[in-house]
VMD Tcl script that draws the C-alpha trace (Angstrom):
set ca {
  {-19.82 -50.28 -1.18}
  {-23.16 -49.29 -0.51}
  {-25.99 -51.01 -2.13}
  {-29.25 -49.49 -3.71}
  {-32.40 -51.66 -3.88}
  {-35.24 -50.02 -5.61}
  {-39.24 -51.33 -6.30}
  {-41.68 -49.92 -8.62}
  {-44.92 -48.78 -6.51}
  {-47.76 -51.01 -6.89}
  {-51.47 -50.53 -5.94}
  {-52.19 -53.75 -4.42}
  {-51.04 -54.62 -0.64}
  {-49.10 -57.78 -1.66}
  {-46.98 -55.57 -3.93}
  {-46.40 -53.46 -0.73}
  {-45.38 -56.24 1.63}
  {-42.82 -57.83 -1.11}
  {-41.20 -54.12 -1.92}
  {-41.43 -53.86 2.24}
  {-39.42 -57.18 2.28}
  {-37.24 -56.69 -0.51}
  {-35.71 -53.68 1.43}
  {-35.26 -55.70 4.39}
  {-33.43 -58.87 2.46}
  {-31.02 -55.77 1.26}
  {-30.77 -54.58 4.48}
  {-29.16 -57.72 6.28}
  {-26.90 -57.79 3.14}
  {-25.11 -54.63 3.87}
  {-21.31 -54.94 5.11}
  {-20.65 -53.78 8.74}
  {-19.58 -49.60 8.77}
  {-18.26 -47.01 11.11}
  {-21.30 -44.62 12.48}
  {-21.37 -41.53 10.34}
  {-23.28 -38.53 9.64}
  {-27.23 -39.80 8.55}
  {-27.33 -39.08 4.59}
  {-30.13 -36.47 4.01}
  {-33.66 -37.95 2.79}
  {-34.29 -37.20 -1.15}
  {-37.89 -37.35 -2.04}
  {-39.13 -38.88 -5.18}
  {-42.74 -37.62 -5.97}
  {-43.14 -38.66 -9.44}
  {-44.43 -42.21 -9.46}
  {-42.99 -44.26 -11.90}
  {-40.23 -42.39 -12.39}
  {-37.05 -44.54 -13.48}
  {-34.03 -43.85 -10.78}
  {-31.08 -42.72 -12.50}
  {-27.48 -44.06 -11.32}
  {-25.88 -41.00 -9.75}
  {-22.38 -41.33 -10.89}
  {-19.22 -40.72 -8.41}
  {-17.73 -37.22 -8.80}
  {-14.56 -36.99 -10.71}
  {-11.71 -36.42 -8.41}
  {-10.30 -33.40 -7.30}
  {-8.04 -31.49 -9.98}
  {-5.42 -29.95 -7.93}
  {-4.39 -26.14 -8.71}
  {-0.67 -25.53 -8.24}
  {-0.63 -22.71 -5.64}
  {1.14 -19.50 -6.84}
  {4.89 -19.11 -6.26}
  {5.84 -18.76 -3.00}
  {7.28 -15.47 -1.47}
  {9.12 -16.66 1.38}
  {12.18 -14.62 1.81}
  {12.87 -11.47 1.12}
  {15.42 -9.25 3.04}
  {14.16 -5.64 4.63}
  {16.99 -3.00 4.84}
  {16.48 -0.04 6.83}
  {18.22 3.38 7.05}
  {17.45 3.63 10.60}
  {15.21 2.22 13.27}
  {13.07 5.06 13.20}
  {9.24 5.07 13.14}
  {8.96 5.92 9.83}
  {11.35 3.15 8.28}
  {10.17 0.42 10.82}
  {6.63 0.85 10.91}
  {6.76 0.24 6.76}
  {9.19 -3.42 8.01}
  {6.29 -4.03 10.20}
  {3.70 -4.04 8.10}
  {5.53 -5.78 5.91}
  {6.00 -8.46 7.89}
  {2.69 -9.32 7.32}
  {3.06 -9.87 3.18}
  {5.95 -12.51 3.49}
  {6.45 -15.93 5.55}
  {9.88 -15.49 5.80}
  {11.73 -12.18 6.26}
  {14.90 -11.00 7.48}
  {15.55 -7.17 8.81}
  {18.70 -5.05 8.81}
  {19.58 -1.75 10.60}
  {22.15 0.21 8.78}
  {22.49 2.48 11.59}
  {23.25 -0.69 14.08}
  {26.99 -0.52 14.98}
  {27.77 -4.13 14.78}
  {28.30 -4.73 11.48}
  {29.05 -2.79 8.32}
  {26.81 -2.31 5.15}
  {29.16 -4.53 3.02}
  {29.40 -7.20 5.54}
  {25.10 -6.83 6.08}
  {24.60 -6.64 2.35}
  {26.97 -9.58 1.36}
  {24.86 -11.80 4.30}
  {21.63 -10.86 2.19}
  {23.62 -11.99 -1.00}
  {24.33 -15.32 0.51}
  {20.87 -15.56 1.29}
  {18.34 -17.38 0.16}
  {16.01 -13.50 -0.83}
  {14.15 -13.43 -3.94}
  {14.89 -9.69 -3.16}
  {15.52 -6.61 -0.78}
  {13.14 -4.08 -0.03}
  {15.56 -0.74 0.85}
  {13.56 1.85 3.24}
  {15.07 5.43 3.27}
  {18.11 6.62 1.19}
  {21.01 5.28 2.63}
  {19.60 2.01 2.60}
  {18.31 2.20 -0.75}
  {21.87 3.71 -1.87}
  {23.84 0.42 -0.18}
  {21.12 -2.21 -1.98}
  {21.44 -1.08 -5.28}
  {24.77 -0.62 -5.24}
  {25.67 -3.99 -3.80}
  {22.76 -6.20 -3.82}
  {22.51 -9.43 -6.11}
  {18.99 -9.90 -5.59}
  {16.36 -7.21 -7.39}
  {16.14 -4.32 -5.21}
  {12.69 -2.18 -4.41}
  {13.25 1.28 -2.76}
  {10.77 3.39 -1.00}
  {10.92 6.68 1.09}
  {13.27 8.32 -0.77}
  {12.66 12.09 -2.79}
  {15.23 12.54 -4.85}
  {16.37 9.50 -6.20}
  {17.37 10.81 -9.41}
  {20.40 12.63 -7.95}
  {21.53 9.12 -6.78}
  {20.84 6.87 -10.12}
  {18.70 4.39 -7.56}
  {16.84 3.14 -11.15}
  {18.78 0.79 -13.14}
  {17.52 -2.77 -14.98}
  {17.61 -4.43 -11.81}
  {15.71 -2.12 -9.12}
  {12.53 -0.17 -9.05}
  {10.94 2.20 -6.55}
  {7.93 2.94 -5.05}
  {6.49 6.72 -4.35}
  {7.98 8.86 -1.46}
  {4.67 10.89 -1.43}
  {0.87 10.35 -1.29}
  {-0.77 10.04 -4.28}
  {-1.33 14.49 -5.41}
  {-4.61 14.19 -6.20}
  {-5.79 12.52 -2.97}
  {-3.95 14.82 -0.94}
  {-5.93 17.91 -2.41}
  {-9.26 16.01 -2.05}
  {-8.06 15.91 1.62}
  {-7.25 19.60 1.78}
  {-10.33 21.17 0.01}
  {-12.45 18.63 2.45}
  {-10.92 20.52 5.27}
  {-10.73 24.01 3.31}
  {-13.86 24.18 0.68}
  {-11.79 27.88 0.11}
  {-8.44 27.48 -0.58}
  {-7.95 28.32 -4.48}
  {-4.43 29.57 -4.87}
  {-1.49 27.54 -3.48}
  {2.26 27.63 -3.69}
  {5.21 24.97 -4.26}
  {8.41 25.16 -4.24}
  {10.89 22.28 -5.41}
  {14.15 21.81 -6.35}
  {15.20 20.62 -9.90}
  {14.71 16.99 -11.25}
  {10.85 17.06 -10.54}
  {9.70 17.68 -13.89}
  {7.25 15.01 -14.05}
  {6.14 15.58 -10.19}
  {5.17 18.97 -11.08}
  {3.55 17.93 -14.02}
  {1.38 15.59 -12.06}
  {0.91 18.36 -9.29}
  {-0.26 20.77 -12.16}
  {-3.05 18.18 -12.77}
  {-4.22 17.32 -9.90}
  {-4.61 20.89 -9.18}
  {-6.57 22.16 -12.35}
  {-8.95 18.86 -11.14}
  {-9.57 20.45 -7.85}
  {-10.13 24.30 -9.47}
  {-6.83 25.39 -8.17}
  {-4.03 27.48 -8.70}
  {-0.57 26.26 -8.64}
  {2.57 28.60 -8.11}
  {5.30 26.91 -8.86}
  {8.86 27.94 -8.10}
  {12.34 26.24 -8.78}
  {14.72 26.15 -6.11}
  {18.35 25.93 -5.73}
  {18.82 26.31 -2.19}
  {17.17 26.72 1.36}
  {17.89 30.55 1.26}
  {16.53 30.88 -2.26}
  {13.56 29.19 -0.87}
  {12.82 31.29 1.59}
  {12.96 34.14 -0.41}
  {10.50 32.81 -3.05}
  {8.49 31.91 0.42}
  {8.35 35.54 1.18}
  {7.63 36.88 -2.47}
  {4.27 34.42 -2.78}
  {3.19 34.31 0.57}
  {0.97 37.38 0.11}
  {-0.68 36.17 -3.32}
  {-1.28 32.38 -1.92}
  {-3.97 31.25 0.13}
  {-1.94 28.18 1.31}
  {1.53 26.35 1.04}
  {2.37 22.56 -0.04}
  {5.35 21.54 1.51}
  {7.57 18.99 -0.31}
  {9.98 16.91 1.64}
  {13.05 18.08 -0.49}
  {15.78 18.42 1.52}
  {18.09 20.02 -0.88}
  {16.11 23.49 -0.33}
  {15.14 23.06 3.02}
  {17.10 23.20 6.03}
  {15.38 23.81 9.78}
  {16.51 27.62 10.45}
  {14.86 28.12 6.76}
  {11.80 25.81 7.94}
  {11.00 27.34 11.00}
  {11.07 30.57 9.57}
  {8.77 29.53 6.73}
  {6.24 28.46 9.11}
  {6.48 31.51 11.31}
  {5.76 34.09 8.50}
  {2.83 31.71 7.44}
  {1.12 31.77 10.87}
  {1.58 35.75 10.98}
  {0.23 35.87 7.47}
  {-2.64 33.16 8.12}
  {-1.59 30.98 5.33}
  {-1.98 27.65 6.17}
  {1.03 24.96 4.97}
  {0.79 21.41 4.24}
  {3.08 19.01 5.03}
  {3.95 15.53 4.42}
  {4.69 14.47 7.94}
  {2.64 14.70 11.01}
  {5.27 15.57 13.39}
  {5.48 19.07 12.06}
  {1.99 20.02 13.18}
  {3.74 20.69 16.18}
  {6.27 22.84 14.29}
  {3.42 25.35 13.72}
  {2.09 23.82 10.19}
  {-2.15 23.45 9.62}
  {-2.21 20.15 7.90}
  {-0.87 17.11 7.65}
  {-1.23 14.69 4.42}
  {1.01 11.55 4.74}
  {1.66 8.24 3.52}
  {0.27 4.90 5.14}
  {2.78 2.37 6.30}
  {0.44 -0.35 5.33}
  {-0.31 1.02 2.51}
  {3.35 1.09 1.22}
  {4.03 -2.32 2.27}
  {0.90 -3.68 -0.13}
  {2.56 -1.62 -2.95}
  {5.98 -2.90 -2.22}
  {4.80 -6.45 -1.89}
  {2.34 -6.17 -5.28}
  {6.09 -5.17 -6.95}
  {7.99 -7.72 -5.43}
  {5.46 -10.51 -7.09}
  {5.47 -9.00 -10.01}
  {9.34 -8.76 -10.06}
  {9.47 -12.59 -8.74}
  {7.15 -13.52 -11.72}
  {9.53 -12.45 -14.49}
  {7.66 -8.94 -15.15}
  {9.97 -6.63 -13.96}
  {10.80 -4.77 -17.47}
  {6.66 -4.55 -17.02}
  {6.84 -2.43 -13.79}
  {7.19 1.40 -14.07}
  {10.38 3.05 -12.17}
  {8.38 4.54 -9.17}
  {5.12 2.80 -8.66}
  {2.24 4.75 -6.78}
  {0.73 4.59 -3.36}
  {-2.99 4.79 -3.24}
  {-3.89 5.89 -0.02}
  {-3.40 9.44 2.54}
  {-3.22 10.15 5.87}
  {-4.69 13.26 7.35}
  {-4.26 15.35 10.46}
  {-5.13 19.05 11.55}
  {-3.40 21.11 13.74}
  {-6.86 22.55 14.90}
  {-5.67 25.81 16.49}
  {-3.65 27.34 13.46}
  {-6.76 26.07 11.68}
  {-8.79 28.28 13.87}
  {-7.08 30.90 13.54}
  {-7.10 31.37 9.85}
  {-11.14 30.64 9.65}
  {-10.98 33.37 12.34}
  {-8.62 35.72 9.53}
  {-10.92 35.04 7.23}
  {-14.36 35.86 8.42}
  {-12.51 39.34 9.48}
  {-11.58 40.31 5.93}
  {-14.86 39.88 4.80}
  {-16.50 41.50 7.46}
}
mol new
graphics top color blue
foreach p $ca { graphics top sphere $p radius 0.5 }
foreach p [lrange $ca 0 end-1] q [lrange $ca 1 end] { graphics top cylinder $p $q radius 0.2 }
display resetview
């Protein structure tokens, strides 16, 4: 207990030499304490002024923290870079974690899914399709997918999973492209069916940017190439979709080849095929997929999962230029006008 001893100022010396001794009677009266920080010096400049009890602070109201998100189980298709940089990153969003290779030898999906069920996971985050195919299917816990396309051909929504983009959000990706080509103004797409809304959204982002979209339905990688081959000449560039139904590698490959002889540059969605011969790369961000996953996963562990749409969006892109097809078109270009 500390004590206060306070004097009125007086004018006269004697008044000085009591309020000088008064301090020192309180003084010897204080009980013996442990060294400790000095206490700052408050000035009082108004003379006369009555000293008003400061009164102790009220304790400390303690906030519950949020709940906790300490286990959650990360299934992967495979172990490659794609899948495990996204279980990386996510590694990051949740104290506890547990991660499962579906294309490991030593033990089955049932056996690797049951584990998970006897777990202690508030839920499974499924990367890739055969992943995301084995958690909802079998899975106890609430499921959230990511990189997969088509998951409507696989009924990967139900009451108790959602998903989260396999793409870049559209209208970022042709900010990226007209930054890198102020020209482009007429662009094709081909897709196969089920992507109603995707095209929709595509459609948008396009008329947004002041460009033309040519669309075509595909049913197969052959059809594909021949709609390839009937736009290429009225397009100033391609946007590649990672739909595997309507593309295979021979068809790929040859898609790219008649672009480069043609100078029409082709987007992709993964940066590996720059080396295939395409002109631009606009991809997803592992990190940014793992934020997205995790904001779904709190929202899901919070009670609001009827609240969250079926395929949240990603926010962010990644870009890369394959500089020499690049040149090569500029080079086209200033040709034909010349």
């Amino acid at each position: 207990m500390r004590g206060i001893c306070s004097q009125a100022w007086q004018s006269t010396r004697v008044a000085l030499v009591i309020l000088t001794l008064a301090f020192a009677g309180c003084a010897t009266n204080l009980p013996n304490v442990e060294p400790s920080e000095p206490e700052p010096v408050v000035g009082i400049e108004a003379p006369d002024a009555a000293v008003t009890p400061v009164p102790e602070p009220a304790p400390a109201v303690e906030v519950p923290a949020p709940p906790s998100l300490t286990a959650i189980a990360i299934v992967l298709t495979s172990s490659q870079p794609a899948y495990l940089d996204v279980a990386v990153e996510l590694a990051r969003h949740f104290e506890k974690h547990s991660v499962y290779d579906l294309s490991s030898e030593s033990l089955p999906p049932i056996s690797i899914l049951r584990s998970i069920n006897d777990s202690e996971s508030v839920a499974v985050v499924a990367i890739g399709l055969r992943a995301a195919q084995s958690s909802v299917a079998m899975s106890d816990s609430p499921v959230v997918f990511s990189q997969v396309f088509n998951h409507q051909d696989h009924d990967l929504l139900n009451d108790n999973s959602r998903g989260v983009a396999a793409l870049a959000p559209l209208d970022a990706q042709l900010a990226a492209w007209k930054k890198v080509d102020p020209t482009i103004t007429r662009i094709g797409l081909i897709i196969g069916e089920g992507h109603d809304g995707l095209i929709a959204d595509a459609e948008l982002a396009a008329a947004r940017h002041d460009i033309e979209l040519r669309v075509r339905i595909a049913h197969s990688d052959q059809e594909t190439l021949y709609f390839f081959r009937r736009m290429i000449r009225d397009i100033e560039g391609f946007w590649l979709f990672p739909d595997n139904r309507i593309l295979s590698a021979r068809v790929l490959k040859q898609m790219l080849d008649d672009a480069n002889r043609q100078q029409v540059p082709v987007v992709v969605p993964n940066e590996s095929m720059l080396q295939m011969g395409a002109a631009i790369s606009i991809s997803t961000v592992a990190a940014d997929i793992a934020t997205t996953i995790a904001k779904v996963i709190r929202r899901i562990q919070a009670g609001e999962i009827d609240d969250v749409p079926p395929i949240t969006e990603l926010s962010e892109v990644r870009v890369a230029t394959n500089d020499d097809v690049l040149r090569k078109r500029t080079v086209a270009n200033s040709s034909k006008q010349q």
